[in-house]
C-alpha positions as CSV (number, residue, x, y, z in Angstrom):
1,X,104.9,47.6,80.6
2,X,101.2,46.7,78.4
3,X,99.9,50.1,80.2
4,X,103.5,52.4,79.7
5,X,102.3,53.7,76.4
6,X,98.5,54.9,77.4
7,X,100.4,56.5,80.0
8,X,103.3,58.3,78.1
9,X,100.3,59.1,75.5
10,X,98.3,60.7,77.8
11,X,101.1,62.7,79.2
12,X,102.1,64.1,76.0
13,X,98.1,64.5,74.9
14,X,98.3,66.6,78.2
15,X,101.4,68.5,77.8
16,X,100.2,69.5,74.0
17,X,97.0,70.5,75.3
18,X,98.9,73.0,78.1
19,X,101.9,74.4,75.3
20,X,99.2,74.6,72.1
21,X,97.6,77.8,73.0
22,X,101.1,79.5,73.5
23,X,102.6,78.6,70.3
24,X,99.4,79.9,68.7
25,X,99.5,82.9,70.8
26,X,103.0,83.5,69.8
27,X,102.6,82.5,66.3
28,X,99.7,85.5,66.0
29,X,102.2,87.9,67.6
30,X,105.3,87.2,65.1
31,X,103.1,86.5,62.4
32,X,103.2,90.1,60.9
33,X,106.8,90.9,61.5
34,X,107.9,87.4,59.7
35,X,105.2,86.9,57.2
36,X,107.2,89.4,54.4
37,X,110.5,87.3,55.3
38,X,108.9,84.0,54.6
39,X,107.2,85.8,51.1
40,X,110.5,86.8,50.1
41,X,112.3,83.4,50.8
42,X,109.1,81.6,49.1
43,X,109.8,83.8,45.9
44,X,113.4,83.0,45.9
45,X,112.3,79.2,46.1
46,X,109.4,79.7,43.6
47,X,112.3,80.9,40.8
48,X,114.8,77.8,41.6
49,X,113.7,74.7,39.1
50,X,112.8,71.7,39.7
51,X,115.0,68.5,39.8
52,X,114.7,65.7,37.5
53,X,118.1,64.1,36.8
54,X,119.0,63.3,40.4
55,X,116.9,61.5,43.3
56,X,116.1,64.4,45.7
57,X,117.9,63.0,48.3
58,X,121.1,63.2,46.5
59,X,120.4,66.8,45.5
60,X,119.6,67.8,49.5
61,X,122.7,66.1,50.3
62,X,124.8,68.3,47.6
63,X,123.3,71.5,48.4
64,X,124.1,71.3,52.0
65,X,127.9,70.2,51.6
66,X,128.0,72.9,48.9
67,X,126.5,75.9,50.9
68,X,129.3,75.0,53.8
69,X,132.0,75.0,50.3
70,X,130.4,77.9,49.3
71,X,130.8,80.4,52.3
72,X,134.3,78.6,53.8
73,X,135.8,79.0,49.3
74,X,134.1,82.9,49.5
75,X,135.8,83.7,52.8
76,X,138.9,82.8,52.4
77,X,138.8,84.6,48.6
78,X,138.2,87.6,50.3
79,X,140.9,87.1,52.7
80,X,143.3,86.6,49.9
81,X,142.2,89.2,47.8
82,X,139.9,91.7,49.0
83,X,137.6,90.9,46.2
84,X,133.9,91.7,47.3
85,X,135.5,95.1,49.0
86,X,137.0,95.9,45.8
87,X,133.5,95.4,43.9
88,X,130.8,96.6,46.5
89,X,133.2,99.0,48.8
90,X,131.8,100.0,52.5
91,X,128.9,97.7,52.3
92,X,130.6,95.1,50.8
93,X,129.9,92.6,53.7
94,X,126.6,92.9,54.2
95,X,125.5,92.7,50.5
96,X,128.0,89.4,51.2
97,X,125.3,88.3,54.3
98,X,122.4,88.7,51.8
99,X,124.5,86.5,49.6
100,X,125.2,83.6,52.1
101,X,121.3,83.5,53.1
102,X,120.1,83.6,49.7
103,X,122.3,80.5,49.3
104,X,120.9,78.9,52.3
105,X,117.8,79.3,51.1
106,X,118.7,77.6,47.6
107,X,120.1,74.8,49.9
108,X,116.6,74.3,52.6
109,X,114.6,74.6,48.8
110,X,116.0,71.1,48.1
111,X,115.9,69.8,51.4
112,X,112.5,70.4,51.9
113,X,111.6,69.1,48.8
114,X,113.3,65.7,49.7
115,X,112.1,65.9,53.2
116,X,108.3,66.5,52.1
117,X,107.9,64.0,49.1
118,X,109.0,61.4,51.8
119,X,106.4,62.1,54.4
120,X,105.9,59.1,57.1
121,X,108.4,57.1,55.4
122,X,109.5,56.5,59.5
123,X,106.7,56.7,61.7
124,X,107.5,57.4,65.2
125,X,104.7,59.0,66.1
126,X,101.2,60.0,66.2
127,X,100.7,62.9,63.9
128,X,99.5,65.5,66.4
129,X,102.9,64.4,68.5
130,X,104.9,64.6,65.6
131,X,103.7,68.0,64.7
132,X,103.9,69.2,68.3
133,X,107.5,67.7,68.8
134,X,108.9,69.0,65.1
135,X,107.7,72.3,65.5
136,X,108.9,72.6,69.0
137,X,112.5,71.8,67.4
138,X,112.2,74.0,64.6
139,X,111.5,77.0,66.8
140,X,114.0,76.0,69.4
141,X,116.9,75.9,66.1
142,X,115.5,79.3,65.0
143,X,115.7,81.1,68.2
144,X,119.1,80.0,69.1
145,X,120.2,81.0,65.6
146,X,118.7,84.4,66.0
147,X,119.9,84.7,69.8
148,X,123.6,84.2,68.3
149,X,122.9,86.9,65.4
150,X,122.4,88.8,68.2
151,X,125.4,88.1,70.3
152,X,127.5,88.5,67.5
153,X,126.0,91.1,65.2
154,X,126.0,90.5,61.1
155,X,129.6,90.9,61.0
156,X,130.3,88.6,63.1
157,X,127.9,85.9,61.9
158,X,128.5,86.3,58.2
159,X,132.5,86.1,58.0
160,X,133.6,90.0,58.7
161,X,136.6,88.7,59.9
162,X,137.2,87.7,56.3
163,X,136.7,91.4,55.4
164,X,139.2,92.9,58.1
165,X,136.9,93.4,60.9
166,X,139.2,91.2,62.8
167,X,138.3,90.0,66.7
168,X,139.1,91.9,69.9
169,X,137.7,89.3,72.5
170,X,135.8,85.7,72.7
171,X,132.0,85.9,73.2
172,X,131.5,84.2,76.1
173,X,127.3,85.6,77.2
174,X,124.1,84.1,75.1
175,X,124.1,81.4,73.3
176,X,128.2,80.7,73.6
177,X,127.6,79.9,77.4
178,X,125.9,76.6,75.8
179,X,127.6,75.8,72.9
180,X,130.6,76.9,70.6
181,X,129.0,77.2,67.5
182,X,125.4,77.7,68.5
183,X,124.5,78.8,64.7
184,X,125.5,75.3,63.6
185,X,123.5,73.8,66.4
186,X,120.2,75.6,65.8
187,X,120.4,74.8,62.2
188,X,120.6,71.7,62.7
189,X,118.1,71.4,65.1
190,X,115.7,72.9,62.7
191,X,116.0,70.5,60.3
192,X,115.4,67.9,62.9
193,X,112.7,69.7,63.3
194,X,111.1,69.2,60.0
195,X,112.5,65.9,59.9
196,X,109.8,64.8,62.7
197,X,107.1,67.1,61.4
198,X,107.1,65.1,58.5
199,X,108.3,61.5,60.1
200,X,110.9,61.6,56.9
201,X,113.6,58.6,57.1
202,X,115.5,61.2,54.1
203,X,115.3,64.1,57.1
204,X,116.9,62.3,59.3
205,X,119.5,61.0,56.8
206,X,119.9,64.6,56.0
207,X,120.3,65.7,59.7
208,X,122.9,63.5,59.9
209,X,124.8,64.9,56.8
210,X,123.8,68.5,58.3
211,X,125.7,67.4,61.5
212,X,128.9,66.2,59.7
213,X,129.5,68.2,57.3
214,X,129.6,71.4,59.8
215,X,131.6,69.2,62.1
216,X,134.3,68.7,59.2
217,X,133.9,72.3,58.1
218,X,134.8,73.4,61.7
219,X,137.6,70.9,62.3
220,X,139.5,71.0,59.2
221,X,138.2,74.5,57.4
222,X,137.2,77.0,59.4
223,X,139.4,76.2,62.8
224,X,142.7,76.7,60.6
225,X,141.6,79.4,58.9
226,X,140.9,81.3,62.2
227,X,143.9,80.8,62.8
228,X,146.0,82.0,60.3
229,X,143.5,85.3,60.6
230,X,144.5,85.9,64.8
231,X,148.2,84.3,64.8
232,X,149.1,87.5,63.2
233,X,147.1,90.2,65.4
234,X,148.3,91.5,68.7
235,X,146.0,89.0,70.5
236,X,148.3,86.6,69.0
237,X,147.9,82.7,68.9
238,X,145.9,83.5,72.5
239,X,142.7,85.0,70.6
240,X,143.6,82.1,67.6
241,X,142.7,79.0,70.0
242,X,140.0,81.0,71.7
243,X,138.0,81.9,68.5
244,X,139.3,78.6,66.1
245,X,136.4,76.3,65.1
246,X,134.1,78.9,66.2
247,X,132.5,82.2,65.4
248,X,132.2,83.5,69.0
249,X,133.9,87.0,68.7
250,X,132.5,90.3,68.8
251,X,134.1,92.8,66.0
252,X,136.2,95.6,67.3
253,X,134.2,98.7,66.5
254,X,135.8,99.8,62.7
255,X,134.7,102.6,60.6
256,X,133.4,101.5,57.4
């Protein structure tokens, strides 16, 4: 057992030695395409103030339980009253998407202020390991969130159904094949992520709150809710099980 972790070590010095130049190579490639995106968010973070009347972890903790409050209270007022259509018309639900990422942004401001001011606070490993580990989760997360924005298109990710652009058919292809709310899954992950790159004992906390509070949103919020929106359309309660708990449905094709 005394010569198990020189081995493991040397495995993983090996492994980060084969999977480094990739990452970099794809990290040049992307760089140009993402770098105005990650300007944009940082000026958006830039602009939010600073906390001083709460401990950070408390305030990561609130931001995330009140960004899942935030789009499940939003979508279900536009249900009920039609609300952002009225204000912003045809394009009313994608100025709603720039809305719900503009809060998600507010919400990874906080964590990552929490997550960075507690750096290896929980050591688990070295530092290059760490770093190879958290940024192999953090790009895992982000793909599969971006491989379901693709299965689903913005209407589907970002609560059309709310807006009228009801369901024709589960998504079964991509990331649905692997899990049934892939978005939640990757977002998670992605904090995990960070939560390694750092070695943060608040990250992990904060996974954990991640984790839950998606898991109550889908089991008590958003599976119900899906079902009150496809018990009434011809797909009946059929579509409702199929698509409750879950954003895995393609819009129908609907003129705006």
């Amino acid at each position: 057992m005394a010569d198990l972790h020189p081995t493991i070590h040397s495995l993983l010095h090996d492994a980060s030695g084969s999977i480094l130049p990739h990452i970099n190579s794809l990290r040049a490639t992307l760089a140009p395409l993402l770098l105005p995106l990650f300007n944009a968010a940082q000026t958006v973070e830039d602009a939010l103030p600073e906390v001083t009347f709460a401990p950070l972890s408390f305030v990561a903790a609130l931001a995330i339980v009140l960004h899942v409050a935030n789009y499940n209270a939003t979508a279900q007022l536009e249900h009920h009253t039609r609300i952002f259509t009225k204000i912003f018309r045809s394009p009313a639900v994608y100025i709603y998407a720039l809305y719900l990422v503009g809060s998600a942004l507010v919400r990874d401001h906080y964590i990552m202020q929490a997550i960075e001011t507690d750096a290896n606070s929980y050591v688990l490993f070295t530092r290059d390991m760490s770093q190879l580990i958290g940024h192999a989760f953090i790009a895992v997360g982000i793909l599969l969130n971006v491989w379901t924005l693709k299965a689903l298109g913005i209407k589907g990710m970002y609560n059309g159904d709310s807006f009228g652009y009801l369901m024709s058919a589960p998504v079964t292809s991509g990331p649905y094949r692997l899990f049934s709310d892939p978005q939640y899954v990757g977002t998670t992950l992605a904090l995990l992520g960070y939560a390694i790159k750092f070695q943060s004992l608040r990250g992990y906390a904060l996974t954990a709150v991640m984790y839950a509070t998606f898991w109550v949103s889908v089991k008590f919020v958003e599976g119900p809710h899906m079902r009150v929106l496809y018990g009434s359309t011809p797909t009946g309660a059929a579509s409702a099980s199929a698509t409750a708990g879950s954003k895995r449905v393609k819009p129908r094709s609907k003129k705006d």
